[in-house]
VEXMARNU-882866 format. One line per field, with one value per atom (N, C-alpha, C, O): residue number from 1; x, y, z. Coordinates in steps of 0.1 Angstrom, whole numbers, plus 2048, in hexadecimal, padded with zeros to 3 digits. Last residue first. Example, Ala and Ser with C-alpha at 12.3 -4.5 7.8 and 13.67 -1.06 7.14 Angstrom:
BEGIN
i <- 2; 2; 2; 2; 1; 1; 1; 1
u <- 880; 889; 881; 886; 884; 87B; 884; 88E
v <- 7EA; 7F5; 800; 80B; 7C7; 7D3; 7DF; 7DF
w <- 847; 847; 84F; 850; 84E; 84E; 84E; 855
END
This chain:
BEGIN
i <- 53; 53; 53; 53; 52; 52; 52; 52; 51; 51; 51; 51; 50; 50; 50; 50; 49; 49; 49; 49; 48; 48; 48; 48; 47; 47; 47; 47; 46; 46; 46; 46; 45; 45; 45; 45; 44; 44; 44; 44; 43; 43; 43; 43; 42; 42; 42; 42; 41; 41; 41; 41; 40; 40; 40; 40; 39; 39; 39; 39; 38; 38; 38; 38; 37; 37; 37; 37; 36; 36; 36; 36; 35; 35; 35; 35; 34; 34; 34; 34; 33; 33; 33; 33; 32; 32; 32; 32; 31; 31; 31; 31; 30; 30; 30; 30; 29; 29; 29; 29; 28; 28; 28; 28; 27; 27; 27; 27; 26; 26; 26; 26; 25; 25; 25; 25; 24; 24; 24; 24; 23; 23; 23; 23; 22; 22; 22; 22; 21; 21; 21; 21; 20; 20; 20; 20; 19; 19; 19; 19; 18; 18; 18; 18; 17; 17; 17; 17; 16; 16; 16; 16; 15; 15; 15; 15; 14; 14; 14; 14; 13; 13; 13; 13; 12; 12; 12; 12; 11; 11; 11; 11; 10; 10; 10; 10; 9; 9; 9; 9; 8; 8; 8; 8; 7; 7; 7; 7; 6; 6; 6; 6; 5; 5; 5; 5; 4; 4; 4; 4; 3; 3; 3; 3; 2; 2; 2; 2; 1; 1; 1; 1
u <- 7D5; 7C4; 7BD; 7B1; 7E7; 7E6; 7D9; 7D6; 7DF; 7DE; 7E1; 7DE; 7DF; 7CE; 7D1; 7CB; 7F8; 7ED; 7E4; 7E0; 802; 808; 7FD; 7FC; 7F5; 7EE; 7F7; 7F4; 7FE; 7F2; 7E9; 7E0; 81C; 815; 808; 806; 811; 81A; 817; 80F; 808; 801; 807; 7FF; 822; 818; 80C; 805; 833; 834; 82A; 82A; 81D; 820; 828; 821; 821; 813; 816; 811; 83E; 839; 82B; 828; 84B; 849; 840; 83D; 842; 841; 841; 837; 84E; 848; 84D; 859; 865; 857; 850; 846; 876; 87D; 871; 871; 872; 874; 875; 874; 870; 866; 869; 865; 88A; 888; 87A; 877; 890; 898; 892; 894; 889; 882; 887; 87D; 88E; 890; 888; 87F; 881; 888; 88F; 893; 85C; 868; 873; 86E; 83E; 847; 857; 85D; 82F; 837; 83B; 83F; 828; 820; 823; 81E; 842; 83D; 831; 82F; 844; 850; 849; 84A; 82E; 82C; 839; 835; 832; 82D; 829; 821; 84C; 850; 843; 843; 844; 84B; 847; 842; 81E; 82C; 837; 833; 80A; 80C; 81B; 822; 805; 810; 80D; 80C; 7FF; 7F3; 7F9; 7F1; 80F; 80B; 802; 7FF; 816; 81D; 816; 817; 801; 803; 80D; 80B; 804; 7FA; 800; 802; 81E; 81E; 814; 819; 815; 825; 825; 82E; 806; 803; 80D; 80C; 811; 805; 802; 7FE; 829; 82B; 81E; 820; 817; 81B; 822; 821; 808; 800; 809; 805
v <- 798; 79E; 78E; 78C; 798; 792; 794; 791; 7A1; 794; 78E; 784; 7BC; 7B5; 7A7; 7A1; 7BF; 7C2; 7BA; 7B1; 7C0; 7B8; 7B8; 7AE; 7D0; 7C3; 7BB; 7AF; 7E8; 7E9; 7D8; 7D4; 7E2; 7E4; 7E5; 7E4; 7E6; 7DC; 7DB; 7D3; 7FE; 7F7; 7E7; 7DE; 80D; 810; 804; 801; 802; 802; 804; 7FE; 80D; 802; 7FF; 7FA; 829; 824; 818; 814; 832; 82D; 829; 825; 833; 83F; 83F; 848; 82E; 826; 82F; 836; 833; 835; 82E; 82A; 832; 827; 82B; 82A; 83F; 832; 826; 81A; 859; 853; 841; 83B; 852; 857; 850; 845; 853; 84A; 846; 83C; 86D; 863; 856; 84D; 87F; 87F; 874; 86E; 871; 879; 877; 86F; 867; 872; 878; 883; 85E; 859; 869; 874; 858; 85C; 859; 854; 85E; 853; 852; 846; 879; 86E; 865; 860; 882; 887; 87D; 879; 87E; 87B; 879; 86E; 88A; 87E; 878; 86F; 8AA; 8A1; 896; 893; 8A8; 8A6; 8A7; 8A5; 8AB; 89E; 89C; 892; 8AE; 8B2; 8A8; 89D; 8A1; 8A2; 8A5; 8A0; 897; 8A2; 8A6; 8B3; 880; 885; 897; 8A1; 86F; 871; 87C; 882; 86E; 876; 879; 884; 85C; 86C; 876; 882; 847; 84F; 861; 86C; 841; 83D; 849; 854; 83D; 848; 847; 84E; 82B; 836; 842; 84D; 815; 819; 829; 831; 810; 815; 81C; 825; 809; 817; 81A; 826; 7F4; 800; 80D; 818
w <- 7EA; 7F0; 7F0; 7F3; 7D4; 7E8; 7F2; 7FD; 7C0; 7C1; 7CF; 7D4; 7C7; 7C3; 7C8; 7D1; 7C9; 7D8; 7D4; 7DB; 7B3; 7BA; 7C7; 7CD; 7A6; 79F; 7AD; 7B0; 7B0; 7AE; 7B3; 7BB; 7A2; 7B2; 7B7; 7C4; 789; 791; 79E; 7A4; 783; 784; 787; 786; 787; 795; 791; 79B; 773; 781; 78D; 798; 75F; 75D; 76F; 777; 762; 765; 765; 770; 774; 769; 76C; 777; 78D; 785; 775; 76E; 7AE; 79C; 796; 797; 7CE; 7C3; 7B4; 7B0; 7DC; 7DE; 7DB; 7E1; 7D8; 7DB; 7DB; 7DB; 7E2; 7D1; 7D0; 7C6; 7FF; 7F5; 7E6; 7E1; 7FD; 806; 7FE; 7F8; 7F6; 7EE; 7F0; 7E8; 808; 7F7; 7F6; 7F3; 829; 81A; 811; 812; 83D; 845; 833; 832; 839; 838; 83D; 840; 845; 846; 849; 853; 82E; 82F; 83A; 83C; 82F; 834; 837; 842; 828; 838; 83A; 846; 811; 819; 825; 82B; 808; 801; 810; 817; 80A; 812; 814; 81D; 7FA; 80E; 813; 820; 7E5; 7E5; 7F4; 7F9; 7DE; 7E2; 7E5; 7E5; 7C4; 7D5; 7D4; 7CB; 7A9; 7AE; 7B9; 7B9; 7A6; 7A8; 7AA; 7AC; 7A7; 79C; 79C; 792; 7C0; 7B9; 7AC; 7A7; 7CD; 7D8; 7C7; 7C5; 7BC; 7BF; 7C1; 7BB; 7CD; 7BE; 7BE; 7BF; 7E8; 7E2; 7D5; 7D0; 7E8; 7E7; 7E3; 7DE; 7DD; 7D5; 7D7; 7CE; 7F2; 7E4; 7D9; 7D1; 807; 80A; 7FA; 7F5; 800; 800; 800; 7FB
END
C-alpha cells in the first residue's frame, strides 16, 4: 500500500515533502524509492496487492 500510495500521492503532483512526511520517511530519496514512475510500474504494484487480496 505504501508504494500505491507514494506512486498515486505523485502522480497526482502532491508535494515531494509532503508525500515524505506521510510516509514518514527522513528524505526525498527514501520517497523516490517507493514510487512507480511509469503507469506500467504503478500498475505492477497495483496487480501485486490485487493478487494478495
Amino acid at each position: 500500500m505504501r508504494h500505491y500510495f507514494a506512486t498515486r500521492a505523485k502522480s497526482d503532483r502532491l508535494s515531494d515533502s509532503d508525500v515524505m512526511h506521510w510516509l514518514g520517511h527522513a528524505n526525498i530519496q527514501q520517497t523516490n524509492d517507493y514510487t512507480r514512475a511509469s503507469k506500467e510500474g504503478a500498475m505492477n504494484v497495483f496487480n501485486g496487492i490485487k493478487n494478495d487480496i
